[in-house]
C-alpha positions as CSV (number, residue, x, y, z in Angstrom):
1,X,-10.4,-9.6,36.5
2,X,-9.4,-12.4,34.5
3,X,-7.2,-11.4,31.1
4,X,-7.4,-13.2,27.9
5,X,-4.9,-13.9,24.9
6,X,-6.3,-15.8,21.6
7,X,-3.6,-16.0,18.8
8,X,-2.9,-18.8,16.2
9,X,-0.2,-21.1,17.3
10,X,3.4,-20.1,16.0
11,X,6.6,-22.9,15.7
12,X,9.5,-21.8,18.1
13,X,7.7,-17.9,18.1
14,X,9.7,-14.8,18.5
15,X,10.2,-13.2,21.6
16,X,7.0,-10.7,21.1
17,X,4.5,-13.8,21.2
18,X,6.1,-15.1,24.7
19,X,5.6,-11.5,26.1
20,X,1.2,-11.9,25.4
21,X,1.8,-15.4,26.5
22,X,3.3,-13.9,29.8
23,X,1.3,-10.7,29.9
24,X,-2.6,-12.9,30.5
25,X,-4.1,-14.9,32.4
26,X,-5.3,-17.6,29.9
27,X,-3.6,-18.4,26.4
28,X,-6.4,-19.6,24.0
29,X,-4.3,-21.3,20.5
30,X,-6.8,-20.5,17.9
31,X,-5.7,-23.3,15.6
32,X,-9.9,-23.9,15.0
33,X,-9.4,-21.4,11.9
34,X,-7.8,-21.5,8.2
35,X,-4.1,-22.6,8.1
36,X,-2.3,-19.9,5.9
37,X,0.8,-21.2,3.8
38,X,4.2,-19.4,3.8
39,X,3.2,-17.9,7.6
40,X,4.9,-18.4,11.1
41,X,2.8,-21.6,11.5
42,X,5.0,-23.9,10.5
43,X,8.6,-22.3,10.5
44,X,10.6,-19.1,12.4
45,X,13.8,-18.0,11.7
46,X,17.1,-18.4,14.1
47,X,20.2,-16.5,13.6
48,X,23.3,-18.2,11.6
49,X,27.0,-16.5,10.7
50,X,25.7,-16.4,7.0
51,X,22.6,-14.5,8.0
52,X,18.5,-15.2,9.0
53,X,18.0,-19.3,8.7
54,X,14.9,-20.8,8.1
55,X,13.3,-23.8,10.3
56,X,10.5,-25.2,8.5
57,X,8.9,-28.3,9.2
58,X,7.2,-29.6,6.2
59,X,3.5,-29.9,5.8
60,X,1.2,-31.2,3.8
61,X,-2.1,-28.7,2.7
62,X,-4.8,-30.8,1.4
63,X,-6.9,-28.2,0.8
64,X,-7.8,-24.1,1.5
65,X,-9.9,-24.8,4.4
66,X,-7.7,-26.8,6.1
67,X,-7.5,-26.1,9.7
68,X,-4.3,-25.7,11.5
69,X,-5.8,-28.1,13.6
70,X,-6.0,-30.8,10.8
71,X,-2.3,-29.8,9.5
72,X,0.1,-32.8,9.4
73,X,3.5,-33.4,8.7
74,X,4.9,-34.3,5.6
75,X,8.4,-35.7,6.4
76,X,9.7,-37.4,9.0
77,X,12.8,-36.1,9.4
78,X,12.2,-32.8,10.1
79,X,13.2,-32.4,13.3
80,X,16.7,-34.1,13.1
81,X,17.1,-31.7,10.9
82,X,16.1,-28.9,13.0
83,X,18.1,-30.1,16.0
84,X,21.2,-30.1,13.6
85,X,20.9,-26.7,12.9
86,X,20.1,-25.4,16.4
87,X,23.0,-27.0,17.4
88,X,25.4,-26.3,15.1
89,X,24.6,-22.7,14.9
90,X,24.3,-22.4,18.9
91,X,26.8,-24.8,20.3
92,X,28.9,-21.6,21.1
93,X,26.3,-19.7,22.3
94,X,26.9,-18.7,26.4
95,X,23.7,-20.5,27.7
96,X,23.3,-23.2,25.1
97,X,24.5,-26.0,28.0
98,X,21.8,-25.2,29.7
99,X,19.1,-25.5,27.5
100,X,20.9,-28.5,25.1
101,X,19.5,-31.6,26.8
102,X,15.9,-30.5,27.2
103,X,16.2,-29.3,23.8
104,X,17.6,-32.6,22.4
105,X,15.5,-34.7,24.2
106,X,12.1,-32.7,22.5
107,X,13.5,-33.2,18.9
108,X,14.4,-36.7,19.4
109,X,11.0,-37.6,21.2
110,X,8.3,-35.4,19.0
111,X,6.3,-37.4,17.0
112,X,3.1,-36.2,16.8
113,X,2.5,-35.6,13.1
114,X,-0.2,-32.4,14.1
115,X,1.5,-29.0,13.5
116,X,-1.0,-27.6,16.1
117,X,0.7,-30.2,18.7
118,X,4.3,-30.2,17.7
119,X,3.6,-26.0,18.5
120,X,2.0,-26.6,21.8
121,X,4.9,-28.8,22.8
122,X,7.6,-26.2,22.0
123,X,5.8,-23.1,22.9
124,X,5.2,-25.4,26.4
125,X,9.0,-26.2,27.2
126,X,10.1,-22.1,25.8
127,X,7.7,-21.1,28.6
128,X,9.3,-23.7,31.6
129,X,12.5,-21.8,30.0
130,X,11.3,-18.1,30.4
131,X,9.8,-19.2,33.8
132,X,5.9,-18.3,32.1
133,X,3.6,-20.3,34.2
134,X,0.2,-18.7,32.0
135,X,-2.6,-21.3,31.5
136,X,-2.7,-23.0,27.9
137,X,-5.6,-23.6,26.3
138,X,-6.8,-24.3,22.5
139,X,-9.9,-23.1,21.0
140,X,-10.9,-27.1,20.3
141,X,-11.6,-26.8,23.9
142,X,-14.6,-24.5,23.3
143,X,-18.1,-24.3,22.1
144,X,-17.3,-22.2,19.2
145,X,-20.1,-19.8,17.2
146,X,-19.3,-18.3,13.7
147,X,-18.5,-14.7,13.3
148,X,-15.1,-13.5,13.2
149,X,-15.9,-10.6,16.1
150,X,-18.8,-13.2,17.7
151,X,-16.5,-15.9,18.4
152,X,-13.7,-13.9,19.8
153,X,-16.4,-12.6,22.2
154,X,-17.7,-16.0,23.1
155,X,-14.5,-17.5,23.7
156,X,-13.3,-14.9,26.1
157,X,-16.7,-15.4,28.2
158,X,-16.5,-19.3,27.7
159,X,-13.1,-18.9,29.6
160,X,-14.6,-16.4,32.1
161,X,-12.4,-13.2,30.8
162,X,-12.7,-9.7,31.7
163,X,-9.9,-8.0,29.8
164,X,-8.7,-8.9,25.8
165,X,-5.0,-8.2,25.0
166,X,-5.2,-8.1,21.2
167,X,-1.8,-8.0,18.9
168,X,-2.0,-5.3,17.2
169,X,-2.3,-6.5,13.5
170,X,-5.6,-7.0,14.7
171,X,-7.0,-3.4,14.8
172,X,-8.0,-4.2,11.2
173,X,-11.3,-6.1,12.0
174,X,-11.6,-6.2,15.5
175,X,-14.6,-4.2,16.3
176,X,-13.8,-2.2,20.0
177,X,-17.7,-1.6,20.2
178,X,-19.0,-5.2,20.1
179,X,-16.6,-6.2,22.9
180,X,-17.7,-3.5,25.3
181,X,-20.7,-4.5,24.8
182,X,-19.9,-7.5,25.4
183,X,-18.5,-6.2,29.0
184,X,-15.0,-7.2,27.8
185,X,-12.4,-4.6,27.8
186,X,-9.4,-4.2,25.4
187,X,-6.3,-3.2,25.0
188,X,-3.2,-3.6,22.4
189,X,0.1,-5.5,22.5
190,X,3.0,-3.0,22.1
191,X,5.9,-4.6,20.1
192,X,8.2,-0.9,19.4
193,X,11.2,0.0,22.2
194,X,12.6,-4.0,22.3
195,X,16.2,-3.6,23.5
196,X,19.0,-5.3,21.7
197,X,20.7,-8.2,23.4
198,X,23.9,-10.0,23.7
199,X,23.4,-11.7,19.9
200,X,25.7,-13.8,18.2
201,X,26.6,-13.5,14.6
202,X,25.7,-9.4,13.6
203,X,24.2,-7.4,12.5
204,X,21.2,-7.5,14.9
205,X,18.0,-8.6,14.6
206,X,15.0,-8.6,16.7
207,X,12.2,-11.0,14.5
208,X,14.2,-14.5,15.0
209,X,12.5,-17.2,17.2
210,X,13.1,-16.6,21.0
211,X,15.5,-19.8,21.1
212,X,18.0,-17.0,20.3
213,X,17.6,-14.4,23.3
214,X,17.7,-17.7,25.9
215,X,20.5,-19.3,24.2
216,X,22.3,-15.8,24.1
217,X,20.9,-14.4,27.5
218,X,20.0,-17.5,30.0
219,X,18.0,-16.6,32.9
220,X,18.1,-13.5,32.3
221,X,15.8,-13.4,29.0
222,X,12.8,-11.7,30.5
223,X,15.1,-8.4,31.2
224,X,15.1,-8.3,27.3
225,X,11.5,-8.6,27.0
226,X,8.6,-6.5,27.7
Protein backbone atom coordinates (compact mmCIF):
# COMPACT_ATOMS: atom_id res chain seq x y z
CA UNK A 1 0.00 0.00 0.00
CA UNK A 2 1.63 3.10 -0.90
CA UNK A 3 -0.64 6.51 -0.09
CA UNK A 4 -0.67 9.43 -2.15
CA UNK A 5 -1.16 13.38 -1.50
CA UNK A 6 -1.32 15.89 -4.67
CA UNK A 7 -2.11 19.53 -3.68
CA UNK A 8 -0.91 22.92 -5.14
CA UNK A 9 2.02 24.25 -3.27
CA UNK A 10 1.00 26.84 -0.36
CA UNK A 11 3.77 29.73 1.18
CA UNK A 12 4.33 28.99 5.04
CA UNK A 13 0.76 26.69 4.89
CA UNK A 14 -1.43 26.30 7.84
CA UNK A 15 -1.19 23.53 10.10
CA UNK A 16 -4.07 21.44 8.08
CA UNK A 17 -1.76 21.14 4.93
CA UNK A 18 1.34 19.72 7.16
CA UNK A 19 -1.17 17.05 8.66
CA UNK A 20 -1.77 15.45 4.62
CA UNK A 21 1.90 16.15 4.23
CA UNK A 22 2.42 13.84 7.33
CA UNK A 23 -0.59 11.63 6.82
CA UNK A 24 1.02 9.84 3.00
CA UNK A 25 3.49 8.29 1.80
CA UNK A 26 4.40 10.63 -1.23
CA UNK A 27 3.69 14.49 -1.47
CA UNK A 28 3.08 15.37 -5.21
CA UNK A 29 3.18 19.72 -5.44
CA UNK A 30 0.81 20.17 -8.36
CA UNK A 31 2.25 23.49 -9.31
CA UNK A 32 1.93 21.99 -13.28
CA UNK A 33 -1.66 23.78 -13.26
CA UNK A 34 -3.16 27.51 -13.44
CA UNK A 35 -1.78 29.89 -10.74
CA UNK A 36 -4.91 31.58 -9.06
CA UNK A 37 -4.35 35.32 -7.75
CA UNK A 38 -5.48 36.45 -4.33
CA UNK A 39 -5.05 32.43 -3.06
CA UNK A 40 -2.62 30.79 -0.47
CA UNK A 41 -0.01 30.53 -3.15
CA UNK A 42 1.85 33.28 -2.55
CA UNK A 43 1.00 34.58 1.00
CA UNK A 44 -0.55 33.00 4.58
CA UNK A 45 -1.41 34.78 7.43
CA UNK A 46 0.57 34.88 11.06
CA UNK A 47 -0.86 36.19 14.13
CA UNK A 48 0.08 39.95 15.32
CA UNK A 49 -1.33 41.99 18.72
CA UNK A 50 -3.38 44.12 16.17
CA UNK A 51 -4.94 41.07 14.63
CA UNK A 52 -4.46 38.40 11.39
CA UNK A 53 -1.16 39.82 9.27
CA UNK A 54 -0.64 39.23 5.94
CA UNK A 55 2.86 37.75 4.38
CA UNK A 56 2.76 38.17 0.77
CA UNK A 57 5.57 37.87 -1.45
CA UNK A 58 5.00 39.74 -4.56
CA UNK A 59 4.44 38.26 -7.90
CA UNK A 60 4.29 39.11 -11.14
CA UNK A 61 1.14 37.32 -13.42
CA UNK A 62 1.95 37.61 -16.98
CA UNK A 63 -0.89 36.07 -18.06
CA UNK A 64 -4.20 33.63 -16.97
CA UNK A 65 -2.52 30.49 -17.90
CA UNK A 66 0.38 31.03 -16.06
CA UNK A 67 1.57 28.19 -14.22
CA UNK A 68 2.51 28.27 -10.70
CA UNK A 69 5.47 26.70 -11.95
CA UNK A 70 6.35 29.75 -14.22
CA UNK A 71 5.36 32.32 -11.33
CA UNK A 72 8.23 34.72 -10.44
CA UNK A 73 8.92 37.28 -8.07
CA UNK A 74 8.38 40.66 -8.39
CA UNK A 75 10.48 42.44 -5.70
CA UNK A 76 13.38 41.65 -4.22
CA UNK A 77 12.89 42.52 -0.91
CA UNK A 78 10.29 40.50 0.02
CA UNK A 79 11.67 38.37 2.32
CA UNK A 80 13.59 40.93 4.52
CA UNK A 81 10.51 42.02 4.86
CA UNK A 82 8.96 38.87 5.97
CA UNK A 83 11.72 37.97 8.34
CA UNK A 84 11.03 41.48 10.02
CA UNK A 85 7.66 40.74 10.72
CA UNK A 86 8.17 37.12 11.95
CA UNK A 87 10.44 38.42 14.21
CA UNK A 88 9.00 41.21 15.53
CA UNK A 89 5.75 39.63 16.13
CA UNK A 90 7.34 36.25 17.52
CA UNK A 91 10.51 37.33 19.32
CA UNK A 92 8.42 36.73 22.56
CA UNK A 93 7.00 33.75 21.59
CA UNK A 94 8.22 30.47 24.11
CA UNK A 95 9.96 28.40 21.23
CA UNK A 96 10.92 31.24 18.93
CA UNK A 97 14.94 30.66 20.03
CA UNK A 98 14.74 27.55 18.74
CA UNK A 99 13.56 28.00 15.46
CA UNK A 100 15.17 31.87 14.88
CA UNK A 101 18.48 30.91 13.24
CA UNK A 102 17.24 28.31 10.80
CA UNK A 103 14.60 30.70 10.21
CA UNK A 104 16.88 33.73 9.60
CA UNK A 105 19.29 31.91 7.75
CA UNK A 106 16.29 30.75 4.97
CA UNK A 107 15.17 34.49 4.53
CA UNK A 108 18.55 35.82 4.13
CA UNK A 109 19.73 32.96 1.76
CA UNK A 110 16.38 32.50 -0.63
CA UNK A 111 16.83 33.73 -3.82
CA UNK A 112 15.25 31.80 -6.18
CA UNK A 113 12.83 34.05 -7.93
CA UNK A 114 10.18 30.82 -8.65
CA UNK A 115 7.18 30.89 -6.18
CA UNK A 116 6.86 27.07 -6.75
CA UNK A 117 10.63 26.87 -5.21
CA UNK A 118 10.67 29.54 -2.60
CA UNK A 119 7.30 27.07 -1.34
CA UNK A 120 9.24 23.93 -1.59
CA UNK A 121 12.02 25.43 0.47
CA UNK A 122 9.84 26.51 3.33
CA UNK A 123 7.32 23.83 3.31
CA UNK A 124 10.92 21.52 3.41
CA UNK A 125 12.52 23.16 6.61
CA UNK A 126 8.43 23.40 8.43
CA UNK A 127 8.69 19.66 7.93
CA UNK A 128 12.61 19.08 9.50
CA UNK A 129 10.61 21.29 12.31
CA UNK A 130 7.47 19.06 12.76
CA UNK A 131 9.87 16.03 12.46
CA UNK A 132 7.68 14.97 8.88
CA UNK A 133 10.12 12.91 7.00
CA UNK A 134 7.12 12.27 3.87
CA UNK A 135 8.81 12.07 0.36
CA UNK A 136 8.44 15.39 -1.75
CA UNK A 137 7.73 15.38 -5.08
CA UNK A 138 6.33 17.94 -7.86
CA UNK A 139 4.16 17.05 -10.69
CA UNK A 140 7.06 18.52 -13.21
CA UNK A 141 8.50 15.27 -12.27
CA UNK A 142 5.87 13.31 -14.15
CA UNK A 143 4.58 12.40 -17.52
CA UNK A 144 1.42 14.28 -17.26
CA UNK A 145 -1.98 13.58 -19.53
CA UNK A 146 -4.91 16.11 -19.69
CA UNK A 147 -8.07 15.59 -17.87
CA UNK A 148 -8.65 16.97 -14.57
CA UNK A 149 -9.84 13.35 -13.07
CA UNK A 150 -7.23 11.45 -15.86
CA UNK A 151 -4.27 13.11 -14.60
CA UNK A 152 -4.94 12.73 -10.99
CA UNK A 153 -5.20 9.03 -11.75
CA UNK A 154 -2.05 8.86 -13.83
CA UNK A 155 -0.05 10.60 -11.39
CA UNK A 156 -0.90 8.36 -8.49
CA UNK A 157 0.01 5.21 -10.67
CA UNK A 158 3.20 7.07 -12.11
CA UNK A 159 4.23 7.26 -8.36
CA UNK A 160 3.16 3.59 -7.73
CA UNK A 161 0.02 4.67 -5.22
CA UNK A 162 -2.52 2.52 -3.83
CA UNK A 163 -4.62 4.91 -1.60
CA UNK A 164 -5.59 8.89 -2.52
CA UNK A 165 -6.01 11.21 0.53
CA UNK A 166 -8.04 14.05 -1.08
CA UNK A 167 -8.71 17.54 0.83
CA UNK A 168 -11.92 17.88 1.01
CA UNK A 169 -12.77 20.99 -1.21
CA UNK A 170 -12.14 18.48 -3.67
CA UNK A 171 -15.44 16.42 -3.44
CA UNK A 172 -16.63 18.99 -6.04
CA UNK A 173 -15.08 17.31 -9.18
CA UNK A 174 -13.34 14.41 -8.06
CA UNK A 175 -15.13 11.57 -9.52
CA UNK A 176 -14.89 8.41 -6.64
CA UNK A 177 -15.86 5.98 -9.64
CA UNK A 178 -12.98 6.66 -12.12
CA UNK A 179 -10.42 6.04 -9.36
CA UNK A 180 -11.68 2.70 -8.31
CA UNK A 181 -11.61 1.89 -11.42
CA UNK A 182 -8.51 2.92 -11.56
CA UNK A 183 -7.73 0.38 -8.46
CA UNK A 184 -6.95 3.46 -6.36
CA UNK A 185 -8.78 3.91 -3.23
CA UNK A 186 -9.92 7.24 -1.53
CA UNK A 187 -10.52 8.84 1.25
CA UNK A 188 -10.97 12.57 2.73
CA UNK A 189 -8.82 14.85 4.77
CA UNK A 190 -10.75 15.85 7.96
CA UNK A 191 -9.98 19.50 9.02
CA UNK A 192 -13.12 19.87 12.05
CA UNK A 193 -12.15 18.98 16.00
CA UNK A 194 -8.41 21.03 15.80
CA UNK A 195 -7.70 21.83 19.45
CA UNK A 196 -6.65 25.30 20.49
CA UNK A 197 -3.18 25.89 21.45
CA UNK A 198 -0.99 27.97 23.70
CA UNK A 199 -1.48 31.25 21.12
CA UNK A 200 -0.13 34.51 21.60
CA UNK A 201 -2.07 37.68 21.05
CA UNK A 202 -6.20 36.49 21.38
CA UNK A 203 -8.67 35.88 20.39
CA UNK A 204 -7.80 32.49 18.82
CA UNK A 205 -7.51 31.43 15.55
CA UNK A 206 -6.85 28.29 13.88
CA UNK A 207 -6.31 29.33 9.76
CA UNK A 208 -2.74 31.25 10.40
CA UNK A 209 0.44 29.63 8.86
CA UNK A 210 1.85 26.74 11.04
CA UNK A 211 4.96 29.10 11.96
CA UNK A 212 2.52 30.00 14.77
CA UNK A 213 1.73 26.50 16.57
CA UNK A 214 5.79 25.74 16.46
CA UNK A 215 6.75 29.08 17.64
CA UNK A 216 3.99 28.87 20.33
CA UNK A 217 4.19 24.98 21.07
CA UNK A 218 7.95 23.75 20.18
CA UNK A 219 8.36 20.09 19.89
CA UNK A 220 5.36 19.49 20.96
CA UNK A 221 3.36 20.79 17.69
CA UNK A 222 2.24 17.48 16.39
CA UNK A 223 0.06 16.97 19.82
CA UNK A 224 -1.95 19.97 18.29
CA UNK A 225 -2.34 18.42 15.01
CA UNK A 226 -4.25 15.63 13.67
Amino acid sequence: MKKIAILQSNYIPWKGYFDIINHVDEFIFYDDVQYTKNDWRNRNKIKSANGSLWLTIPVRQENLSQKINETKVSQDNWAEKHWKSISLNYSKAPFFHLYKDKLEKFYSEVKTPLLSEINLSAIELLNSFLGINTVLTSSSDYNLIAGKNERLIDLILQAGGTHYLSGPSAKDYIKVDLFNEAGIEISWMDYSGYPEYPQMNPPFEHAVSVLDLILNTGPDALKYMK
